[in-house]
TIDOMAR-427148 format. One record per residue (C-alpha): x, y, z; residue in three letters. Coordinates in pm, whole numbers, plus 50000, padded with zeros to 5 digits. Layout:
N
XYZALA;...
***
This chain:
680
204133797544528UNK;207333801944294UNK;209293807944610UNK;208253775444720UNK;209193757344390UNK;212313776844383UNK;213053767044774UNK;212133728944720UNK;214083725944402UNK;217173739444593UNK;216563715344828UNK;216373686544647UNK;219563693644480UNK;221073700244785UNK;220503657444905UNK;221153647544597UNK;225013651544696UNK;224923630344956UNK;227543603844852UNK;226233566244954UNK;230033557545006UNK;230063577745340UNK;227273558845459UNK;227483529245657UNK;225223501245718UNK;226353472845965UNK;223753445845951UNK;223593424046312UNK;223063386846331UNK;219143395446351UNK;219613417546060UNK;218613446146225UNK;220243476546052UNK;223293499746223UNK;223213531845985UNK;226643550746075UNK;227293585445892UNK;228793617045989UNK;225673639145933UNK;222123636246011UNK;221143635545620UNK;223553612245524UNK;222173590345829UNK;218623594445726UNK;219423585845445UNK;220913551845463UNK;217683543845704UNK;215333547645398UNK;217843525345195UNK;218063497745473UNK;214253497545520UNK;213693498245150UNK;215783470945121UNK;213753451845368UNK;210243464945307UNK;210263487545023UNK;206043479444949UNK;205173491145284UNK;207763524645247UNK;205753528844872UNK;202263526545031UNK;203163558545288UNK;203633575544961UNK;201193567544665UNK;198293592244811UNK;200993620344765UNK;200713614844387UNK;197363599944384UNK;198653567244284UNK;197013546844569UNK;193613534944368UNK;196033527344064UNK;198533503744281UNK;195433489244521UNK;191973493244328UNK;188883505644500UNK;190343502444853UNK;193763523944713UNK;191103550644610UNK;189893557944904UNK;193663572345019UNK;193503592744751UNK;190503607644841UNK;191203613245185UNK;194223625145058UNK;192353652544878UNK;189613653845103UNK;191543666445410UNK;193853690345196UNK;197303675445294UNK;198703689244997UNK;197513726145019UNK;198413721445417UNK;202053715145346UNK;202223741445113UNK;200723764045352UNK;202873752345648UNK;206093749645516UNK;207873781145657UNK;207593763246003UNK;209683735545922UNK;213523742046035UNK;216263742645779UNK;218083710545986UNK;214883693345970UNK;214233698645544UNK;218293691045564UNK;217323650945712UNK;214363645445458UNK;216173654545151UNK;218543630345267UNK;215903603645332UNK;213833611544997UNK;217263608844792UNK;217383574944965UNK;214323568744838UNK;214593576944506UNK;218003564444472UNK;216903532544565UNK;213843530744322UNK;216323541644055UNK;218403509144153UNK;215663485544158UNK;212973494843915UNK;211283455743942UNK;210163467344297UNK;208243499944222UNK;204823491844258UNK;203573520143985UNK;206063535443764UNK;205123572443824UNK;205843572644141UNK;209113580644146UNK;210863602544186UNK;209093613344508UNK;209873654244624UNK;210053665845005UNK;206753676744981UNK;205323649144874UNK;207073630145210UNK;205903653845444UNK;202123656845272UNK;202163618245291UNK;203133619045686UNK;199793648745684UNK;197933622445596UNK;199503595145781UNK;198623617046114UNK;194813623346045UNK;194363589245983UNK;195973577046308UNK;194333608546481UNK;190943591646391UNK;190623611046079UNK;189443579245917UNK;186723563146172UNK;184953597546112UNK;185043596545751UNK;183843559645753UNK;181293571446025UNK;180033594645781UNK;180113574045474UNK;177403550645664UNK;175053574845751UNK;176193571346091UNK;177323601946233UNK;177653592146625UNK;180683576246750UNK;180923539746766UNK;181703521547072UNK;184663501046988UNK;184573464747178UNK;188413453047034UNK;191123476947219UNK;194153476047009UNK;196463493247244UNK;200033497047347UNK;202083499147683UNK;204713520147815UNK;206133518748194UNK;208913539448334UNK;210283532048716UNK;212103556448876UNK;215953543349003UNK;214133547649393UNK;212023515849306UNK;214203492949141UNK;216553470249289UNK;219393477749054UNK;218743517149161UNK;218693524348756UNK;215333536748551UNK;213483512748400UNK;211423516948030UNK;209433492047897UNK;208643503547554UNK;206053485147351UNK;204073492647065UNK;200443467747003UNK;200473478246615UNK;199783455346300UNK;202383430446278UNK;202743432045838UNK;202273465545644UNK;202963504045683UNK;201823503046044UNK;204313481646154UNK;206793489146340UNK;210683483446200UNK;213583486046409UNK;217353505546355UNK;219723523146527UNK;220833554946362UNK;224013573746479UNK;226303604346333UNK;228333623546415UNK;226133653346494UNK;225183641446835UNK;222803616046699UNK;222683576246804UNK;219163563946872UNK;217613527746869UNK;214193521146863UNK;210893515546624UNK;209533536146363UNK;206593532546107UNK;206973529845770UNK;208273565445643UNK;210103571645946UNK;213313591145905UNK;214003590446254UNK;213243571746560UNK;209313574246668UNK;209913555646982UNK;213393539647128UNK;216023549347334UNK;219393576047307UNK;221943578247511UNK;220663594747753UNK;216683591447775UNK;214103567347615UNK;210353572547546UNK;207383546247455UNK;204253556947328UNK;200973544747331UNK;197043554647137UNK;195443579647336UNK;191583579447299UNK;191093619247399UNK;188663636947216UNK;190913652646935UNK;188103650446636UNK;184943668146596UNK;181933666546356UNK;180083694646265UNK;176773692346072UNK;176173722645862UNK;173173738145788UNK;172263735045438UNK;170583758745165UNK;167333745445013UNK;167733763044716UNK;171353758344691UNK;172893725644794UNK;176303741744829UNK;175933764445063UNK;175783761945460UNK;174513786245708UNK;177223805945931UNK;176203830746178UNK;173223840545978UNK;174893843245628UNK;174723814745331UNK;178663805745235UNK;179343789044946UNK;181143756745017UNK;184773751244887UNK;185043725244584UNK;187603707744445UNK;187653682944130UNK;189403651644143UNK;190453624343912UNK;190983589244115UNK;192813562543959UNK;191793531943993UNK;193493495543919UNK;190983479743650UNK;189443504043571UNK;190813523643235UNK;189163558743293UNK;189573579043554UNK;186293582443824UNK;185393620243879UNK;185043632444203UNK;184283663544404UNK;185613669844732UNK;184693699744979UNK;185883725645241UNK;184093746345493UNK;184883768145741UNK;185293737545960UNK;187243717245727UNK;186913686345485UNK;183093686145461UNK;181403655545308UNK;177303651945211UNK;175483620745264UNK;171813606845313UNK;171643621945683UNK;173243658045529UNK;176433675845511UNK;179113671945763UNK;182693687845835UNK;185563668546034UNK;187963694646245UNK;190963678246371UNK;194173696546456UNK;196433667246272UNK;195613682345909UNK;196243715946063UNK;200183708046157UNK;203323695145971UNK;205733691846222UNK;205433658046359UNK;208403643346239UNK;210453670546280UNK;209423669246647UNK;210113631646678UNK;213713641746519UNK;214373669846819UNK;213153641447044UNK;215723617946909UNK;218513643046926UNK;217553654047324UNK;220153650047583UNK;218363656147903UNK;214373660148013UNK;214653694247957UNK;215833693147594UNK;212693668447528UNK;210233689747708UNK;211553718347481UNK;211433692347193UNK;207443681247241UNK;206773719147329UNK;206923721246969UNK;203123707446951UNK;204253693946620UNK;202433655646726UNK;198653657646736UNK;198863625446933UNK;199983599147166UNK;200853594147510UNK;204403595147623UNK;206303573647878UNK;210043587547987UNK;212953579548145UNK;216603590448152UNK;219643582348307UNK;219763615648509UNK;216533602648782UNK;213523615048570UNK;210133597248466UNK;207683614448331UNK;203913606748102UNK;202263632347917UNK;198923629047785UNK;199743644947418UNK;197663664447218UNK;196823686446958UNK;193473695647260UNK;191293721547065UNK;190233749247298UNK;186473745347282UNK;183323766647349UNK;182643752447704UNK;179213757347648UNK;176923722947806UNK;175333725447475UNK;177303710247316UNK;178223680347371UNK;181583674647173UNK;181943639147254UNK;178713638846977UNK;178113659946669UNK;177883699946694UNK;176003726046510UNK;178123736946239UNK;176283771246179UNK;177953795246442UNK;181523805146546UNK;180663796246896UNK;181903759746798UNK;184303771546550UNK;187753766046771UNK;190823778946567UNK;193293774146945UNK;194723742347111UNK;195773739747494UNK;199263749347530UNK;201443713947614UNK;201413729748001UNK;197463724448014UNK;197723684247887UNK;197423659448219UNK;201253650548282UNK;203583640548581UNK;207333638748672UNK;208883618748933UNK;205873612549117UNK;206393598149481UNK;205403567149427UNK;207943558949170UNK;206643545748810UNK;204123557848603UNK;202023536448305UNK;200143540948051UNK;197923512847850UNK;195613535147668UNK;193813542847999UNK;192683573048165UNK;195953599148230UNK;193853601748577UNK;195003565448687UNK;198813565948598UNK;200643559048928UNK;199343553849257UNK;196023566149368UNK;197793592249629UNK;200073607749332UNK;197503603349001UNK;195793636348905UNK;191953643348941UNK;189683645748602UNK;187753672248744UNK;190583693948722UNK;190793693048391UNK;187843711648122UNK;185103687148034UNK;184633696347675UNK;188303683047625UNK;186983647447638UNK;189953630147825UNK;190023598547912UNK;188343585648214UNK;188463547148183UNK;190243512448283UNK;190963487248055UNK;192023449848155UNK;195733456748120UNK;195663485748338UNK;193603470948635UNK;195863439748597UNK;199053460148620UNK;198303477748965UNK;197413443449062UNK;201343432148965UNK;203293463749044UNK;203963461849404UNK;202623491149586UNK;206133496149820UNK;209663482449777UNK;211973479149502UNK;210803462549139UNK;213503437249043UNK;214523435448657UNK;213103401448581UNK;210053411748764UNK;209613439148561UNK;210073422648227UNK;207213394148416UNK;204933421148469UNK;205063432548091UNK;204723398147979UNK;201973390548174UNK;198913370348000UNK;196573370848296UNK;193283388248269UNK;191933404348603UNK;189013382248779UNK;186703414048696UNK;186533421448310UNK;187303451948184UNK;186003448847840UNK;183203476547692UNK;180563447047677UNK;180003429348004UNK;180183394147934UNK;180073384248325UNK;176453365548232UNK;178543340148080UNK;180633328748404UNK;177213326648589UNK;175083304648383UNK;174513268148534UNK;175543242648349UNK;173093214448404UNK;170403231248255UNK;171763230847935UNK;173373198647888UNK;174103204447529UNK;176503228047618UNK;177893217847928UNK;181473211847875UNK;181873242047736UNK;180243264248030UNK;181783243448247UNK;185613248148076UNK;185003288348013UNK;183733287848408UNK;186613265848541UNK;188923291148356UNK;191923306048493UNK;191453336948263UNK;195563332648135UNK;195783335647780UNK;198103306747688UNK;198203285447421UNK;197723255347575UNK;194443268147766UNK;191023251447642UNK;189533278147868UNK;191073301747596UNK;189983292947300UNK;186353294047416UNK;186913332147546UNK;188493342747231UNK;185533324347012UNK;182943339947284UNK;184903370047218UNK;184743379946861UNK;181243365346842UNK;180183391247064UNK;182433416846858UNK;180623412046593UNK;177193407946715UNK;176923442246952UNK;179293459046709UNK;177043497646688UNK;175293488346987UNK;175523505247346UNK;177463489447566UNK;174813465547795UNK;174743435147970UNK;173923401247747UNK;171163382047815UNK;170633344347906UNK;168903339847607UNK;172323357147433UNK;174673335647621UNK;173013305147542UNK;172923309547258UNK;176673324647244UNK;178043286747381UNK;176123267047107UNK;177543288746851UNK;181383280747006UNK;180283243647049UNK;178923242946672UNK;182123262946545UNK;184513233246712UNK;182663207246551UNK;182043220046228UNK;186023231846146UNK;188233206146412UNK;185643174746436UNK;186043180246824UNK;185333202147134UNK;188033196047316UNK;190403220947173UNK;193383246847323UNK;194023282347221UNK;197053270947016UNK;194403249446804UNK;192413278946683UNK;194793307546723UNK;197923310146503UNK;201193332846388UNK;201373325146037UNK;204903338445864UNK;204743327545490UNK;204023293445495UNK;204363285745844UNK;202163284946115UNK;203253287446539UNK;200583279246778UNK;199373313546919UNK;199653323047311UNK;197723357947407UNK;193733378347391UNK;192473411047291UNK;193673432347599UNK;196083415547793UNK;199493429747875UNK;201273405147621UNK;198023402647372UNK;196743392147027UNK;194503399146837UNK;193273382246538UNK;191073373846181UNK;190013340146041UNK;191853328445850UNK;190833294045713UNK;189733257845821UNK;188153274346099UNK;191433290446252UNK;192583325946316UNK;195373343846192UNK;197173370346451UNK;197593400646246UNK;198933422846580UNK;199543424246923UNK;202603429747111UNK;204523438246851UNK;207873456046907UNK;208943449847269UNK;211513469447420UNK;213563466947775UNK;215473495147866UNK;217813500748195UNK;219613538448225UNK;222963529648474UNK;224663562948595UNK;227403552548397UNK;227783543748044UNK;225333534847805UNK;221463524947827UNK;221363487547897UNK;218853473247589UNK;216883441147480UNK;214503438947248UNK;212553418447020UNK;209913421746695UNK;206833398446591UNK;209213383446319UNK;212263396846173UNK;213893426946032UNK;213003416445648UNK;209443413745546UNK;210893401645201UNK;210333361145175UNK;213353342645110UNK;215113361145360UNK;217053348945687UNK;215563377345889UNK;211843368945755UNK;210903349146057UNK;214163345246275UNK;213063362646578UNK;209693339646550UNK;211093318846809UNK;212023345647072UNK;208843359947037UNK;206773332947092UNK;208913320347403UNK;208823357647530UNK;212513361847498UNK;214543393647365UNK;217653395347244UNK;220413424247344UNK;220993456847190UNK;223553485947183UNK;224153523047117UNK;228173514147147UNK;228763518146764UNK;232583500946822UNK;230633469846978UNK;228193466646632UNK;230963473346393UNK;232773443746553UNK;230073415046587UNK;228443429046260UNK;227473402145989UNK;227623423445709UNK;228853459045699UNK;228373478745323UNK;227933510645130UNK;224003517445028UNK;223763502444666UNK;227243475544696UNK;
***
């Protein structure tokens, strides 16, 4: 342990040379950072600066956990970070793992925590609780532990847990993403295609912020990245581009242990009582002037938690790994497909699939994950909860990144992923078979709306145009045959004169071209008929609704439009809204389309979008020159009110438009609107 110290403190002086005058930002006329530097650290860290400077609260929330701070900056909600924090060990993990990181990759975070810090130091009025800073390398990478379990699912099972509910829950609202790659012998213009783009939040930590980051070390990479990020998490080099999307695999399992009746800390393993792990914890909490005690617990099988129903342990490979940002960085530094198969060899990311292309006639989709190797036992059923009581369902291996479902340049040309099954990724003849592949990992073996509705847009022979492409991505049309986890089909065949109450409004949903736009009245019934039934099977196996239900389901829509508008007779646009500060934009888009919304009330009756499509980008790979780039975010580079870039790319968003891009650093420098030192 006083290695460690000793190594960390050597590290942290080591950035804290990095001299902000040989950083460059060049801000564009969307205010999207350029961060020019000669080295990879000094890059890094003028990205922390430029996002701070944009979204500094969302950068701060990453890292409060790390220092237990969360409770103290966002009350009882904040609290439960820290706990989780503590809960899944993302401290002791980092400690433990910290020999695997590379000296090049510890080189780029000093540099981004020194951005960090040295922009706290500059601008105390925005630190949201004064001990935060200064923040340590350890700290960032524990915080991005914990950032990984929670995105890994880490968080559903706790929650699961916490209400005595120990089964997964069927999920009705897919919040997804989409990635498509073409290979240059299906497009028109011969060059690959990417589409890469991210359905995350649209406000907060999980949103994704864009900047293009180039050095001198071989590095110059546009893209998104989340809130922490000191590199790229998805984008486009000079040579290659990648989009990722949620994979639903089975990467999370819950054990229930066998307790002691004499001794409530103990749990039975392979015949033997073993004391439980216990830690005591002090959480922090806004309001509150003394600290709440806690005790949090390890087993064998991981963080362990008792409740009414007993005493259960999560396993999850996330909070066994600290390498996923360094892998992203390798990612972002790759030159070829072979570099970036070496790079996600590394195993570092428990998650996500990834959609490739390069310049050099390569697609390519892996189904990543950190895939425990399981007991293939039929006793256990791992999509469920396991004995905890034996080491025949204690994995401690993961399938090597050769065993995940993947393809390269299949024959028919692209390959797609929108959180679907890895078994339906091209065309029928090329996809792979899910019998081939181990039961007890749990892939995924299902369609979802956008997926169906993209085979029914891609066209099965001939070359895929540019515009067509960016059409297909766009695309707001549901399939005729839903797709959703409930069936809601009852509600397209009820007849309408025998309920004349409610006539108009079977009539409208029936008459319905299923396009989510905002100017559809058809719309705005689904998406009211939607969450309704969100809400009211939410727990429940997926079934069929009843008459009775769907009667009942239109009277509630009717009474809704009455009681908040005065009228029936309203359009998606009417109920559905983007809402920037004070502003509101009539809302196009549904819960899994290809271009789709999702949303929350919000007040007077109407919904506010809080995600969707997100960050959209188009990407072209000529055999000459740079990648060919257009992109556009939900609303600007600055989430700070007050600013130009607050809302500006509002407009282009809503009309589907994008707005062009470049790696060619001579090109930014010259149409930049602002170009500056970190701290002038």
């Amino acid at each position: 342990m006083r290695l460690l110290v000793l190594f960390l403190l050597i590290g942290y002086s080591a950035s804290a040379q990095i001299n902000p005058k040989n950083v460059t930002i060049a801000r564009d006329s969307f205010g999207v950072p350029h961060i020019f530097a000669k080295t990879d650290p000094e890059v890094s860290y003028g990205l922390a600066w430029a996002h701070a400077e944009d979204d500094f609260n969302s950068l701060q929330m990453v890292a409060l956990p790390a220092k237990g701070l969360m409770g103290k900056a966002l009350g009882k909600e904040g609290a439960a970070g820290d706990y989780a924090f503590a809960l899944f060990r993302c401290r002791e993990i980092t400690e433990e793992k910290w020999h695997t990181l590379s000296p090049e990759f510890i080189r780029l975070i000093e540099g981004y925590v020194q951005g960090l810090n040295d922009y706290a130091k500059a601008h105390p009025e925005e630190v949201l609780v004064k001990q935060l800073f200064p923040i340590t390398i350890e700290d960032y990478v524990a915080s991005s532990v914990l950032a990984l379990t929670v995105f890994n699912g880490g968080d559903r099972a706790l929650r699961t847990i916490f209400a005595n509910r120990v089964y997964p829950l069927i999920e009705f609202e897919k919040k997804g993403s989409n990635g498509i790659a073409v290979h240059p012998s299906r497009t028109a213009t011969g060059e690959a295609f990417l589409a890469i783009n991210a359905h995350q939040p649209n406000e907060g930590p999980q949103a994704f912020y864009e900047a293009h980051v180039a050095s001198e070390e071989g590095w110059n990479a546009l893209g998104g990245l989340l809130a922490g990020g000191p590199c790229i998490l998805h984008g486009v080099n000079e040579y290659l581009g990648w989009a990722h999307t949620v994979n639903l695999c089975d990467r999370v399992d819950i054990f229930q242990l066998q307790m002691n009746p004499d001794n409530k800390e103990q749990y039975l393993f392979d015949g033997q009582w073993v004391n439980l792990e216990k830690k005591k914890i002090k959480l922090r909490i806004k309001g509150i002037p003394i600290a709440v005690n806690r005790t949090v617990y390890w087993s064998k099988y991981g963080a362990t938690m008792l409740n009414e129903q007993g005493a259960f342990a999560i396993r999850l490979g996330a909070n066994m790994e600290i390498r996923a940002l360094e892998q992203w960085y390798r990612m972002n530094k790759a030159k070829n497909f072979t570099q970036f198969y070496d790079a996600i060899s590394l195993q570092g990311l428990s998650m996500f699939n990834m959609v490739y292309a390069d310049k050099h006639d390569t697609i390519f989709y892996v189904n990543n994950a950190l895939m425990p190797v399981r007991n293939p036992d039929p006793a256990y059923n791992w999509r469920r909860t396991v004995p905890g009581n034996t080491a025949k369902t204690l994995w401690t291996e993961f399938r090597n990144i050769k065993q995940l479902p993947q393809y390269i340049n299949p024959s028919s040309g692209f390959l797609f992923n929108t959180n679907h099954s890895p078994f339906a990724a091209t065309a029928p003849k090329d996809n792979l078979k899910f019998s081939s592949f181990p039961r007890e990992d749990g892939w995924e073996n299902n369609q979802n709306n956008r997926s169906v509705r993209f085979m029914q847009l891609f066209p099965k022979e001939g070359a895929v145009g540019y515009e067509q492409f960016k059409t297909i991505k766009f695309d707001r049309q549901l399939p005729q045959k839903l797709q959703y986890i409930y069936p809601v089909d009852t509600l397209f065949l009820l007849k309408a004169d025998a309920y004349p109450d409610i006539a108009e409004q079977i009539n409208t949903l029936q008459s319905w071209n299923r396009r989510g736009d905002a100017d559809s009245k058809g719309a705005a019934i689904f998406l009211l008929v939607y969450e309704y039934v969100a809400k009211k099977m939410d727990g429940q196996d997926a079934r069929q609704m009843t008459t009775a239900e769907c009667v009942e389901i239109y009277r509630y829509v009717k009474n809704y439009m009455q009681q908040y508008f005065g009228r029936t007779d309203l359009v998606l646009g009417d109920i559905q809204k983007l809402v920037r500060g004070d502003k509101e934009y009539p809302s196009s888009g549904l819960p899994d389309l290809l271009a789709p919304e999702w949303s929350v009330p919000y007040k007077d009756g109407k919904r506010k979008v809080t995600g969707g499509d997100a960050y959209v980008a188009y990407v072209r790979f000529p055999k000459e020159g740079l990648p060919i780039i257009e992109t556009v975010n939900t609303y600007g580079a600055s989430a700070k009110q007050g600013s130009k870039h607050f809302d500006d790319q509002v407009p282009l968003f809503l009309a589907q438009k994008t707005k062009p891009m470049t790696l060619d650093k001579a090109m930014v420098l010259k149409q930049a609107v602002r170009t500056y030192h970190p701290g002038e």
